[in-house]
N, C-alpha and C positions, 0 to 999 in steps of 0.2 A: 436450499440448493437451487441453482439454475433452472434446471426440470422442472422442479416444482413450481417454480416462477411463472416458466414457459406456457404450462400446462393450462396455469389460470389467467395470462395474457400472451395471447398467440405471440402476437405482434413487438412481445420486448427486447429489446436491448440490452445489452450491458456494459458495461465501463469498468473495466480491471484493474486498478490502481494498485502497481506490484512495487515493491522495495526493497532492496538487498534485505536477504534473508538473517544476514549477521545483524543487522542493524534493527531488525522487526524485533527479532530474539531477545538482544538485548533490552530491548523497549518491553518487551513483557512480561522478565522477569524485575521489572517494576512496579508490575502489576501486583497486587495480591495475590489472582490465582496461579501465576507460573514463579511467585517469587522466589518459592525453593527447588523450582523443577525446570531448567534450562534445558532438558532435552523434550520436556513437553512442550513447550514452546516452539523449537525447533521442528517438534515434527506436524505441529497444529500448522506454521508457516508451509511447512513441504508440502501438506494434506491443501491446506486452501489455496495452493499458486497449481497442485498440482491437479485439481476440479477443473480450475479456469482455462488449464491446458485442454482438458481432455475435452470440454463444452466448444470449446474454439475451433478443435479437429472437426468435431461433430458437425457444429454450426459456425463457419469461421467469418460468416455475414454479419453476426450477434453480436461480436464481440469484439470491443476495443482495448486493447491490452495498454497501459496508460506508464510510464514511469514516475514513479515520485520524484523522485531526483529530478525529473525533465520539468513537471508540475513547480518546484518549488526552482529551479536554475532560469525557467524561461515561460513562467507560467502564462504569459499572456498568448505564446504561441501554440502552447502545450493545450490552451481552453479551446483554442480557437478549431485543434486537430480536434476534438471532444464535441463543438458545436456542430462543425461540418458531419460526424459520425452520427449523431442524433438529429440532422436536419432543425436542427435551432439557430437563430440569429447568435452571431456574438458580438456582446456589447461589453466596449472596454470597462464597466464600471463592476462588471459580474465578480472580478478581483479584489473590488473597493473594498476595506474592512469596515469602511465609514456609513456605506451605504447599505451596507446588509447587518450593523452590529446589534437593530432591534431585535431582527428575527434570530439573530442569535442566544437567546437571551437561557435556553437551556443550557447550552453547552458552555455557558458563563460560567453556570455552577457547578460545573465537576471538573474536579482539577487536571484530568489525564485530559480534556480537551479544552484547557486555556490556549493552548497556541491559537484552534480554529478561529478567535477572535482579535489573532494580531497579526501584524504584516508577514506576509508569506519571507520567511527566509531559509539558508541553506546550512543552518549548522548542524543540524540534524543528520546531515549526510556523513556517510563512514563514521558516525561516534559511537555504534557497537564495534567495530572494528577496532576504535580507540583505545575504548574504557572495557570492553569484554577481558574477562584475564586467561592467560595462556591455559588455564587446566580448561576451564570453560570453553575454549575457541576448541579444543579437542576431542569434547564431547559432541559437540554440534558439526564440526565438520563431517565424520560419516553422514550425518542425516542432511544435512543442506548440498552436498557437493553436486550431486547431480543436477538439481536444479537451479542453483546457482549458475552451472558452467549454460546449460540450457537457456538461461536467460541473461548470459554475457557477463556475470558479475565473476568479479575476479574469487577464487578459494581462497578459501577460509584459511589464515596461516598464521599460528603464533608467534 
């Protein structure tokens, strides 16, 4: 948690990288541990967007509230809002996949993060929305709605 971050570095930052809630959901019950459980998912999503809310209020100097969707539609603008917030230079190659593919060499090997080694694209956006199915989108909507509408993404609708 933030606090506890805080605590052992006065001085940190942080950088929020939030993503429609239906679209996380779905992505997790991909995963092993939320494969049979979509509303665990959904409310791990509402719990972690809803921390980064509540540290913002607190400290709203801290925190960069970041879109995926912005990250992967205009990323070079999107890094550039992310450098300026951490007082880093931004260099166009920070995007390169070419230039960073050494050090990427863990996340080569686990298959939930092959994308992080290819060019940033946007098909990822709204494909929980997609491929989610109507019984599913109605479990999760009680639990996403509020922060969804809170963070401008359209509800959950089968």
């Amino acid at each position: 948690n933030m606090e506890s971050v805080t605590d052992v570095f006065p001085g940190a930052t942080f950088i929020h990288l939030v993503r429609d809630g239906v679209d996380v959901t779905h992505s997790w019950t991909e995963q092993s541990k939320y494969q049979n459980d979509i509303e665990g998912a959904a409310r791990r999503w509402r719990s972690a967007v809803t921390s980064a809310q509540e540290f913002s209020e607190e400290q709203p100097d801290r925190l960069l509230e970041v879109r995926y969707e912005s990250l992967c539609q205009s990323p070079r603008d999107t890094l550039r809002t992310v450098c300026e917030f951490s007082d880093l230079p931004f260099e166009s190659d920070m995007i390169s996949k070419t230039k960073h593919y050494a050090e990427m060499e863990t996340a080569q090997s686990i298959s939930h993060y092959q994308k992080a080694v290819e060019e940033i694209e946007t098909d990822s956006i709204g494909r929980g929305r997609r491929e989610m199915s109507k019984a599913d989108k109605r479990k999760v909507k009680p639990i996403l709605a509020d922060q969804l509408d809170r963070l401008g993404y359209d509800p959950v609708s089968p």
